[in-house]
Structures are given as C-alpha cells and as structure tokens.
N, C-alpha and C positions, 0 to 999 in steps of 0.2 A: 504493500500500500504506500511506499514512501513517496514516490513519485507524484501521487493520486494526493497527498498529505503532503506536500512540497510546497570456516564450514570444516578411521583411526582414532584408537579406542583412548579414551578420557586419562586415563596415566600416562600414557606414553606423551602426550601434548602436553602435561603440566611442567613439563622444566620448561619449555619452551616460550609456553606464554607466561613464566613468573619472567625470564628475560628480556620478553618485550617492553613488563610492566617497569622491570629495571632500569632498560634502557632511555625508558620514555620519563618516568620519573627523576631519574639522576641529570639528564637533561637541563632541567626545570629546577633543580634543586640548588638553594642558598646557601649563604654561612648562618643567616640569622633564624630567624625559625622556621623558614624554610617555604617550596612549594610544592605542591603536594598533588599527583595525578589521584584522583576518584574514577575509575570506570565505570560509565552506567551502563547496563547490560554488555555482553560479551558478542564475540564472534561464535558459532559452534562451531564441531567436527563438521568437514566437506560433508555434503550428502543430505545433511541433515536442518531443518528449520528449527533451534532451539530459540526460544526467542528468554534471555536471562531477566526474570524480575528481582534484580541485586545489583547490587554497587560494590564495585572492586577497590578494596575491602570494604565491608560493611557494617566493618567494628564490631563491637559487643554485643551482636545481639540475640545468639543465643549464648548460654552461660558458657560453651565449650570455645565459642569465637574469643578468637584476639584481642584486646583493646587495639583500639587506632588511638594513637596520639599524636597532639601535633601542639606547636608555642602558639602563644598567644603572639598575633601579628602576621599567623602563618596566612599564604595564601590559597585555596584550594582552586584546583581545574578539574571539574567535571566534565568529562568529556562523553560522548556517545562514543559507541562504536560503531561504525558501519560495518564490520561482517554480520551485525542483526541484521535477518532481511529483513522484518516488518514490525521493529518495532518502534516505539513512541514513549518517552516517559520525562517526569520534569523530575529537576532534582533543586527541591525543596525544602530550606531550611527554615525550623519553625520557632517563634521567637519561647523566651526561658517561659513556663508554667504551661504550654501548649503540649499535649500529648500527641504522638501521630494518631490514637486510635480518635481525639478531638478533631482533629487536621483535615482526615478521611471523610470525617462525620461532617465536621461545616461547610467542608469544601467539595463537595460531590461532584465529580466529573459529570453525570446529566441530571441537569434541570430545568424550569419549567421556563417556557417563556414568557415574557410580559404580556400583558392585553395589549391590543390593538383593535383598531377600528376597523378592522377585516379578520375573518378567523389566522389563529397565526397556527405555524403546528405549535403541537402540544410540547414535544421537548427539545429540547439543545443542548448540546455541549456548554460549557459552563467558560465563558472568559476566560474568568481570573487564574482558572486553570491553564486554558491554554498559553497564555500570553506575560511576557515576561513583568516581574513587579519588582523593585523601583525597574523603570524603565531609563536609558541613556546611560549604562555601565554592564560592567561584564564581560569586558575583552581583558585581553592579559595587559594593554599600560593602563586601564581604568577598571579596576576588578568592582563588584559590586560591595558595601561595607555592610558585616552582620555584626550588629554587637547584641545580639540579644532582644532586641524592645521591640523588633517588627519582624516580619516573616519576609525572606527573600526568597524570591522564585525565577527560576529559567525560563519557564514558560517551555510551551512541549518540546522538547527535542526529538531530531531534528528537524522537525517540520514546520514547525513556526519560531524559529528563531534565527538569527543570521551565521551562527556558527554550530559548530559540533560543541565546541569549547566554550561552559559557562563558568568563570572565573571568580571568585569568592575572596573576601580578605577577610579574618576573625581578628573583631575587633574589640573584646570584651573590658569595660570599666570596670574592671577588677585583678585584684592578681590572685586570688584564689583558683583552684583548678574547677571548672563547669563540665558539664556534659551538654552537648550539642546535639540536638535531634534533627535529621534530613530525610525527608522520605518523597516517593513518586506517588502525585496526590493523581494520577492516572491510574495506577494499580495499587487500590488498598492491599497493605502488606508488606510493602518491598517501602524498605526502610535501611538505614544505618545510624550511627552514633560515632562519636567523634570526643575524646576525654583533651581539654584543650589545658593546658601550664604554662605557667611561667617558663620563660624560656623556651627548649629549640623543640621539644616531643622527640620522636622517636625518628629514625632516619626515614631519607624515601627507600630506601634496600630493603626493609624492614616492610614499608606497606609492599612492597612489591612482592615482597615473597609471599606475605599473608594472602595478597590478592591470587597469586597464581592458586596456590594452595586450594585456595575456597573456589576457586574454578575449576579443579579437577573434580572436587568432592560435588559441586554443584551436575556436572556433566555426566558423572560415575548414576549419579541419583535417574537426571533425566535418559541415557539408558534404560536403563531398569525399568522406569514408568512406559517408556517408549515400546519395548521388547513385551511387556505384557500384557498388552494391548493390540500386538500385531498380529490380528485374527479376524476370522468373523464366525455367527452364531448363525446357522440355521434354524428354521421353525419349517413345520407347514403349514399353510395357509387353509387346507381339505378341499380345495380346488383343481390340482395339480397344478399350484403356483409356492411360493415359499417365499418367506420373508429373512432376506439374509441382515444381518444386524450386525452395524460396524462405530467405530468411533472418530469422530469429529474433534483432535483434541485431546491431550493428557496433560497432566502437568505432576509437578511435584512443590513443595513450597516455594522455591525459589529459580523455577523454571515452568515456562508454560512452552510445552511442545505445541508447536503449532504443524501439525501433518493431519492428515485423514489417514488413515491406517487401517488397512492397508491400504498404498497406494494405489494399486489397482487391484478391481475387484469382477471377477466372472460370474454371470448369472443367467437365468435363462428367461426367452420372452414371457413377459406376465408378471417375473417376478417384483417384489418391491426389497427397497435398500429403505432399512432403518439404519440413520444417523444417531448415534449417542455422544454429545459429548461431557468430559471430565474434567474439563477446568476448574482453575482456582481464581482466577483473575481475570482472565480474557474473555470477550464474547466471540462469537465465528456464525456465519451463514455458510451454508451449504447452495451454492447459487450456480446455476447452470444455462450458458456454456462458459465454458472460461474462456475469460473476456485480457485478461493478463492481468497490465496495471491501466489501462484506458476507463474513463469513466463510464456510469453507466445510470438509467433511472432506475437500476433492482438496488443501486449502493443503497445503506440503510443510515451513510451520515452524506448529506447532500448542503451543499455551500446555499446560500440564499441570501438575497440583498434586505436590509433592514429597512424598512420607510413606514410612515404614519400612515399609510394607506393599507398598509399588511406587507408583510413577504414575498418576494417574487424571485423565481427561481434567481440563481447568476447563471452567465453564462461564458464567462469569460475563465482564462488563468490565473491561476494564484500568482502575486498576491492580493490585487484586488480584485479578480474574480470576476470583472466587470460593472460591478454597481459604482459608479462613477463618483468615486469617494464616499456614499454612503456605508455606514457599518456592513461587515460580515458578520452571519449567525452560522452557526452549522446544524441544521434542521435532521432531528433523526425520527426515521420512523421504521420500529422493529419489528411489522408484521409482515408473514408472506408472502410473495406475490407471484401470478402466475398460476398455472395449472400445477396439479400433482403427478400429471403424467406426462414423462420425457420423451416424445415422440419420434423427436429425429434430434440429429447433433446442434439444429438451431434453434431450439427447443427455449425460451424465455422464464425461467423461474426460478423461485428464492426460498428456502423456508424462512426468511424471517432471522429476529438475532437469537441467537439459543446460548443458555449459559448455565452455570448452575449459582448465579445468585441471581439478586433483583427481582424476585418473582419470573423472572422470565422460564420455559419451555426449554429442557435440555437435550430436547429429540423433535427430530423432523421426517420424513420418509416420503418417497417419490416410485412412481410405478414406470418401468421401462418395457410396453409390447411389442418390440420391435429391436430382429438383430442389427447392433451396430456399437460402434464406439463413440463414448460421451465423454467429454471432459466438464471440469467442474473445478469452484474455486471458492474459499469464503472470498467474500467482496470486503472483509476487514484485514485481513492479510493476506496481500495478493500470492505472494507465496506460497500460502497452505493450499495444496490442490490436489486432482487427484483425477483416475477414472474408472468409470463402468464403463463394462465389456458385456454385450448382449450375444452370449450366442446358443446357437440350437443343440 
C-alpha cells in the first residue's frame, strides 16, 4: 500500500542485521550523550511479508527486555524501514503521567467525522494521528524538542511525512533519571520505553546489539505463527461442493504477518474459500482481482476533499489529492462490496475490513463456479496476496 499511502531462517540473519544497526548507529553517534538510531518496524526474510509492530530496541518492555538508555540531551532518529513492504506507523512520544494504554484510548486511529450540511461518511482516519505535531522540526539540524509536558509525534510514517527519518532531542528539566514512553498510536500495542540520565546512557553498540537480538527473537516467533497456519481445512458443503477454509493473516505480538496462507490454493468449481483471519493489530480485505498498488473504489480508506457543502471524492495525487487546497479527510468504509461469487478473473469484489478487534467480522468467503485462475489482494497491504486455482 505504500505507494497508494505516499525480505533464510531468522538466526542465521541476526549477526547481520545487529551490524547494520551498528553501522548505522555508530555513524550518528556523539561524545556527548549521544545519537541514537530507533528502528520502526524491520525488513523481513526475502520471500516473506513480515510487517514488525516494534521498534528497534524497544527497551523494557517486557520484564526479560533490555533497558535502553540514553543522556539527557540525547538525540533520537527514528527511522522506518523500507524493507517493510506495507507498513505505516508513527512513533510517538507521550508527555510524563500519559500511559500508552491512555494514548491508544484518546487517540484512536478511526473516528467519526464532523457534521456537515451534506451526509459526510460516517468514519475517518483520525488527523492528529496521521500528521506530524509540533509541526516545522524533525530533521537531523532541527530535531523536534521533548521534554516531557507535551506529546511529540511523527505523524505516519512513511506516508505522510517528508522523511523516513523523525528526529527527537530529550530535553528533560531535570537531572533525575525518567522513563520515556513512545508508542505507534496506529497499532495499539507496539510501544517502547527509553530510561533517560544524566549524562551519556548507554552506547549506540549496545542498542544495536539489543536491536539485532530482539529481531531475530521477533522473526524466530513470526515463523512459527506463519508455518502453523500454512494449510487449509476442508468441510463439505452435502452438495458435492466443499468449503475449503484458509487464513487471511497471523500475527504474533510483535509481528503481524501479512500473507494469505497458503498462497495459492486449488479447488474445485462450486466450491467456496472461507477466509479467516488472526490478527492482532492489523485489518486486511480479501478483495479480488489484484489490482497491485493502483487505486481503486473496492479500497476501504478512500482520500476525499473537505468542504461545507459535504465531501466529495479527490481525484487527484497525493499530496493534495486535488481538492485545491481545501482539507484532506481519509473516508473509510468497511463493508463489502460486490458479489460473493468470483466468476471470471475480472470479477469486482471485496469482503469488506475483517479483523479480530473493533467489532469488526474476522471471516469473509467467496464462491468460485468456474475453472480458472484468480488473483487476489487485501486493498490494505498491497503486498498480502495470493490465488485461487479453479480446476476440475
């Protein structure tokens, strides 16, 4: 989706990328207290869609994790990764007595939009989420200044903001040692903590090794979740049709595999594919045909121009999308569209967003009567795709 919003087994990679983390860190690194690479989500093993909900290192946050330290005055760079293929998250630090589980809670990635003097849709992506706060800092000679009293944010990366790279200075009125809470108010859960001191903290060799570390353990995990899922279930139907039953989506806490699994799947005319998905964070449509990363009207987050008359579609490219300096909203709408049966490979339909929180549906299913080959994509990660194979 980034475009549209504009990769050998898990030990054997982790010397490699604690290396990269060294390299890139020691870089960037001071006499004084230093500056400091955060990696937001990762690259995965080739082959594979791992999309990481974690920040390299992610400090203390469970009891067996590392502390991350760093001096008071440090500067932090949070960087994306681009070997994520389709992800999005901001990284978000939140002022001292703010818990992330509060953060999550007031800051909700969709909400509702205001009235209008024309029906508006019902929900949106949420601003202050996406978009960077204070705004006019954030590059490496103007880092953005936290000292605690107000909340900094990236604003999403990297799709709405001008760099991969959001820059942070910790600027704390104190010389007692604090704990710094940062989390992606995109995906409730994916957090880290930051122990900040007088003086320099800890070196960058030191986050970099802890980072590679929790990257192999992170990968080791999504494996595992990935491999146990790579099946499917038959039923029969008593028609002499069957319902094969496949998954949309795994995750583990701190990865959300974004695959349909198995990637391709054989069946016979008549039969139907139930989708399940397992997520922890992410939502996914099951939408057919696959369309790549080109827009589309089955997408279920759709750009829209803001005006006192109501909403009306954009048409243009980002970044203003063509409503001619009026606001963008991003207009979602998470029901199905289209028929339930895929008739030929140009076949128009969506189940809709499925997920396992928000009240939403975490199964959707589509009838295919006819031999042939179908491709198929969520419309949220253009990435996750897959096919059915119709034959007799």
């Amino acid at each position: 989706m980034r475009s549209r919003r504009l990769i050998l087994p898990a030990l054997a990679l982790s010397s490699l990328v604690a290396n990269i983390f060294v390299g890139a860190l020691s870089a960037g690194a001071s006499s004084g207290p230093g500056t400091y690479l955060i990696g937001v989500d990762a690259a995965g093993p080739t082959g594979h869609n791992f999309e990481y909900v974690d920040f390299f290192p992610r400090g203390q946050v469970l009891a067996t994790d590392p502390q991350a330290v760093v001096g008071n005055g440090a500067v932090l760079d949070f960087r994306y990764n681009f070997g994520s293929l389709d992800g999005l998250h901001t990284a978000t630090l939140l002022p001292f007595g703010v818990t992330p589980g509060q953060a999550w809670q007031q800051q909700p990635l969709v909400t509702g939009d205001e009235q209008e003097s024309a029906p508006p849709p019902n929900l949106i992506l949420n601003s202050s989420v996406l978009f960077q706060n204070p705004a006019n800092c954030g590059d490496a000679a103007n880092p953005c200044l936290y000292t605690g009293a107000a909340e900094v944010n990236s604003g999403a990366l990297p799709a709405f903001t001008p760099s991969a790279d959001f820059f942070v200075k910790i600027s704390l009125p104190t010389s007692q040692p604090a704990t710094v809470h940062y989390v992606c108010l995109i995906h409730p859960g994916m957090q880290g903590n930051l122990k900040v001191v007088p003086g320099t903290g800890s070196s960058p060799a030191a986050f970099a090794s802890n980072a590679g570390s929790q990257w192999a353990t992170d990968t080791a995990g999504a494996f595992a979740a990935e491999s146990q899922v790579n099946t499917t279930a038959t039923n029969p139907n008593g028609d002499g049709t069957n319902t094969v039953t496949m998954t949309a989506g795994t995750a583990t806490p701190f990865v959300e595999v974004a695959e349909m699994l198995p990637w391709n799947v054989t069946i016979h005319p008549g039969d139907t594919v139930k989708w399940v998905t397992l997520t922890q964070k992410d939502p996914h449509t099951v939408s057919f045909p696959d369309l790549q990363e080109s827009f589309s009207p089955q997408d279920p987050i759709q750009p829209v121009c803001e005006g006192a008359a109501g909403d009306t579609p954009a048409t243009g490219p980002p970044p203003g999308f063509g409503c001619g300096g009026s606001p963008v909203e991003f207009a979602l709408d998470l029901f199905p569209q289209g028929p339930t049966q895929i008739t030929d490979s140009t076949t128009r339909a969506s189940s809709g967003v499925i997920a396992t929180f928000g009240g939403l549906p975490d199964r959707y299913s589509f009838s295919f009567p006819n031999v042939g080959t179908y491709s198929y994509q969520c419309r949220i990660h253009d990435h996750m795709n897959g096919t059915i194979t119709v034959a007799r």
